[in-house]
C-alpha positions in Angstrom: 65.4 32.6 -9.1 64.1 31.6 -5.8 62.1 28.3 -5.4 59.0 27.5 -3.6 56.8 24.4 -2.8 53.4 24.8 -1.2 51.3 22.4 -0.8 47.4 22.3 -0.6 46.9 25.0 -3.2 44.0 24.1 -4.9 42.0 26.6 -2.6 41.9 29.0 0.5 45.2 30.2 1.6 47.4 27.4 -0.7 45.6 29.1 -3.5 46.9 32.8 -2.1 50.1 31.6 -1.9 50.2 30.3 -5.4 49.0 33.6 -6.3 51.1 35.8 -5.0 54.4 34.4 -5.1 53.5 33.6 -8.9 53.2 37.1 -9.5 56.8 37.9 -9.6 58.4 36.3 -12.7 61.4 35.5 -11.2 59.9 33.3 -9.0 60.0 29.0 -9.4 56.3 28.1 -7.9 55.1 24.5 -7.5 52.2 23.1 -6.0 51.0 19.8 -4.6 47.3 18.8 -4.6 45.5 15.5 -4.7 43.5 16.6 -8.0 46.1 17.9 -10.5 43.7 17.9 -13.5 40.9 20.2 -11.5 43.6 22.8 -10.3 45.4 22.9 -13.6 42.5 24.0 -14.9 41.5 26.5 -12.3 44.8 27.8 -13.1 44.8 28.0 -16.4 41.9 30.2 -16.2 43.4 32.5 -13.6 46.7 32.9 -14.4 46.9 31.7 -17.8 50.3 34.1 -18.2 52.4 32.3 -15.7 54.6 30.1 -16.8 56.1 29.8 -13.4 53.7 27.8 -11.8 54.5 24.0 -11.7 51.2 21.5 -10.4 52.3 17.9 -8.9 49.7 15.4 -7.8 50.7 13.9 -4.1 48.8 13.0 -1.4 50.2 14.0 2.2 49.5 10.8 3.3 51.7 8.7 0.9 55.5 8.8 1.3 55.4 7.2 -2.5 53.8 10.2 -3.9 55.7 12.5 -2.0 59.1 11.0 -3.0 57.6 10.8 -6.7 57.0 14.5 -6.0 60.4 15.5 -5.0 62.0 14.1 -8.1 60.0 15.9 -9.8 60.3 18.7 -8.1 64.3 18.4 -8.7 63.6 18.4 -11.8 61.8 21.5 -12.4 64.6 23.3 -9.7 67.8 21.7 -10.9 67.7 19.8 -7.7 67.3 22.0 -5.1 64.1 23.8 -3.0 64.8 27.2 -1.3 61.6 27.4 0.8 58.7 24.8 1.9 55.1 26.1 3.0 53.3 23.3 4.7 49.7 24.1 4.5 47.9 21.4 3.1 45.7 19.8 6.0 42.8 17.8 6.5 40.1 19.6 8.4 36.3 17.9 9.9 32.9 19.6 10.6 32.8 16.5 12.9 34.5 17.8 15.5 34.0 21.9 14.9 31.7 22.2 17.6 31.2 19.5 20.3 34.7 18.7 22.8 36.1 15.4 23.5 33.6 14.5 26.3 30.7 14.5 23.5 32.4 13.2 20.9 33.5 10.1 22.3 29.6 9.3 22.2 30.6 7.9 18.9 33.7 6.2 18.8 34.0 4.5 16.1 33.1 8.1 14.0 36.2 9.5 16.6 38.7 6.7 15.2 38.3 7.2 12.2 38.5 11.3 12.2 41.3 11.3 14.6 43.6 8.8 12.4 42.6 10.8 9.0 43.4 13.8 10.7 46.8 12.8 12.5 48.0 10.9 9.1 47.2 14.2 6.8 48.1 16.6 9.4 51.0 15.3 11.6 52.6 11.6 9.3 52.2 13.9 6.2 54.0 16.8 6.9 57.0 14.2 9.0 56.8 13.2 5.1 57.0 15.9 3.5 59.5 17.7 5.7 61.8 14.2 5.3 61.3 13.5 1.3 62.5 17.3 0.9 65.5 18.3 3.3 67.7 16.7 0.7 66.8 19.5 -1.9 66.5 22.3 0.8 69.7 21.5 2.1 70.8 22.3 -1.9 68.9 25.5 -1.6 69.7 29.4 -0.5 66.7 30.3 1.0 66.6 27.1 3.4 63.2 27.9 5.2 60.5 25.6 5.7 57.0 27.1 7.1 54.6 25.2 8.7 51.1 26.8 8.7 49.5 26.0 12.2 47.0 27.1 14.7 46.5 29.3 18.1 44.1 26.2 18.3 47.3 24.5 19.3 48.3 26.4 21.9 47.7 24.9 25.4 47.9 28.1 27.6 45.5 29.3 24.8 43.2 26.5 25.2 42.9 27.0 29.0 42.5 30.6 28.7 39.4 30.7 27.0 38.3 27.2 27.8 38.3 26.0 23.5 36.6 22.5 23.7 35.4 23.3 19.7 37.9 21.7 17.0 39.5 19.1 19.4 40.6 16.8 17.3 42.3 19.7 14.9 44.1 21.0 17.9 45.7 18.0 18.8 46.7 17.4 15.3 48.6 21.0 15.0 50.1 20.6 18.6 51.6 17.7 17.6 52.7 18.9 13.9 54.3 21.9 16.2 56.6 18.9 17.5 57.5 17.9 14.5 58.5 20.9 13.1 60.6 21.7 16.1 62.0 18.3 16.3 63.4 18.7 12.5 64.3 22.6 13.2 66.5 20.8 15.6 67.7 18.2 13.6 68.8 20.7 11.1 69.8 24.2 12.4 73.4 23.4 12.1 72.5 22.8 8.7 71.4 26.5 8.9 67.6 25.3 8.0 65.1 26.8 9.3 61.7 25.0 10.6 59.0 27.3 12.2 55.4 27.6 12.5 53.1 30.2 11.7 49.5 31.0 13.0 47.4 33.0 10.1 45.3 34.1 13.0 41.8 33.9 11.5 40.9 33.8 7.4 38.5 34.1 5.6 38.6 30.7 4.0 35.2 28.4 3.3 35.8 25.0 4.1 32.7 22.9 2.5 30.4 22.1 5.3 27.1 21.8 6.2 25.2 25.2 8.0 25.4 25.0 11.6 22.1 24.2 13.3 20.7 26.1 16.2 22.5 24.7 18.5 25.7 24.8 17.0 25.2 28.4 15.9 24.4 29.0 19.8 28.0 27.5 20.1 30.0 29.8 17.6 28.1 32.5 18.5 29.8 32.0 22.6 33.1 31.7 20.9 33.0 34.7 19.5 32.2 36.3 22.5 35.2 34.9 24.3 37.6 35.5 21.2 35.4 39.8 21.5 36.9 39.6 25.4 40.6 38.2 24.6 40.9 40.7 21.8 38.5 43.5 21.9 40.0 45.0 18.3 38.8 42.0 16.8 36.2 42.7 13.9 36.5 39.5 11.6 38.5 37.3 9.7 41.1 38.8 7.4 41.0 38.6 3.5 43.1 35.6 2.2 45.5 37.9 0.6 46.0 39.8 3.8 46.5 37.0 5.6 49.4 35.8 3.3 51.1 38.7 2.8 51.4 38.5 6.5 52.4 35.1 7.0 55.4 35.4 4.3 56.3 38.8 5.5 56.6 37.0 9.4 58.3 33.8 7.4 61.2 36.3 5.8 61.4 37.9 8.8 62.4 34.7 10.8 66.3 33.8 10.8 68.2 31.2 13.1 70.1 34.6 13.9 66.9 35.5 15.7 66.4 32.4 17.5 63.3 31.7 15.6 63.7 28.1 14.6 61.5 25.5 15.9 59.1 28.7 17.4 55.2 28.8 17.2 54.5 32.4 16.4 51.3 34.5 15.5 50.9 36.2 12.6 52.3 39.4 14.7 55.4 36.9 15.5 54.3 36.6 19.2 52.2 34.6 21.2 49.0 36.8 20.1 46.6 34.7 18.3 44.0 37.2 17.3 
């Protein structure tokens, strides 16, 4: 009965996850949100059948609730964890559109995104990753998946000159670190750390509409993404875009060299 902890599932691509590896029976599935009451009641209307679904209430930014979490996570397991899917992750409309340069036009708005975002994103998952190697070194599977971004990638960055979502970037460049820096801590423990780009969902995160000027900017971005990849037609459906990433996630073995990686969801360096 293999064991999985996801967090962020209370919507988007944590909730896909939750969803599909829920469907097989055999499965142990538990989910961290900040709002346990609000998603155990989403789930009990959707999946009102599975009893394999386990909700714990953590925030990423607080090693307490995290540790409180993995007890009770060893609890549910027997005290172990086969795989980890990092994918809970703070994202801001406040720097979707504008690059560094503009931003800094309001600095003290800048401070405050860039340490939410680098707490949630990068602090959280050093959290995460260190409340639960003890019970993934207990596990088979011993995988740990964190979900990142081609918005990382510097070459990528250059390529097609991405000023939009600056502060997001840095965040999953540096959370690419840390999952290296544990995949090398821990390969000789035959755990694997790698991260994995979804490529591009289709996944609402609550925002305002873009004005004119900011639709003028997606609408150039877009363009740019048309020239990198002309087969491009769209965002994929959540559940495409999770079979994917778990299909790329079993494929991956220290045998193949894979830990500590960055990889699309086509396990290269292919973004869209």
């Amino acid at each position: 009965m293999p064991s999985y902890l996801i967090t962020g599932v209370s919507r988007g691509l944590g909730w896909e996850f939750l969803n599909q590896l829920s469907t097989d029976a055999n499965n142990t599935v538990i989910g961290i949100v900040r709002n346990k009451p609000v998603t155990d009641k989403k789930i009990a209307e959707a999946f009102a059948e599975r009893s394999n679904i386990t909700i714990l209430e953590a925030d990423l930014t607080s090693y307490d609730d995290l540790k409180r979490a993995s007890s009770d996570v060893a609890t549910v397991t027997g005290g172990s964890l086969d795989y980890l899917i990092a994918n809970g992750a703070y994202i801001t409309p406040f720097d979707a559109y504008d690059g560094l340069g503009t931003l800094i036009d309001k600095p003290q708005q800048l401070s405050t995104e860039y340490h939410k975002m680098m707490d949630t994103n990068v602090l959280g998952n050093i959290y995460l990753f260190g409340v639960f190697i003890p019970l993934i070194l207990k596990g088979k599977g011993r995988k740990v998946m964190t979900v990142t971004s081609g918005f990382g990638d510097i070459d990528w960055t250059n390529e097609l000159d991405l000023d939009m979502n600056a502060l997001y970037s840095i965040s999953k460049a540096a959370v690419n670190m840390v999952t290296a820096k544990f995949n090398a801590q821990y390969k000789k423990d035959n755990v694997l750390f790698v991260s994995i780009c979804p490529g591009f969902a289709d996944v609402d995160h609550p925002q305002e509409p873009p004005n004119e000027a900011q639709q003028a900017k997606l609408q150039e971005m877009f363009a740019t993404i048309t020239k990198y990849s002309p087969s491009f037609k769209g965002p994929d459906s959540p559940a495409l875009t999770v079979n994917t990433l778990l299909s790329v996630m079993d494929d991956c073995s220290i045998e193949k060299d894979d830990g500590g990686k960055v990889w699309s969801h086509f396990k290269n360096k292919r973004w869209l």
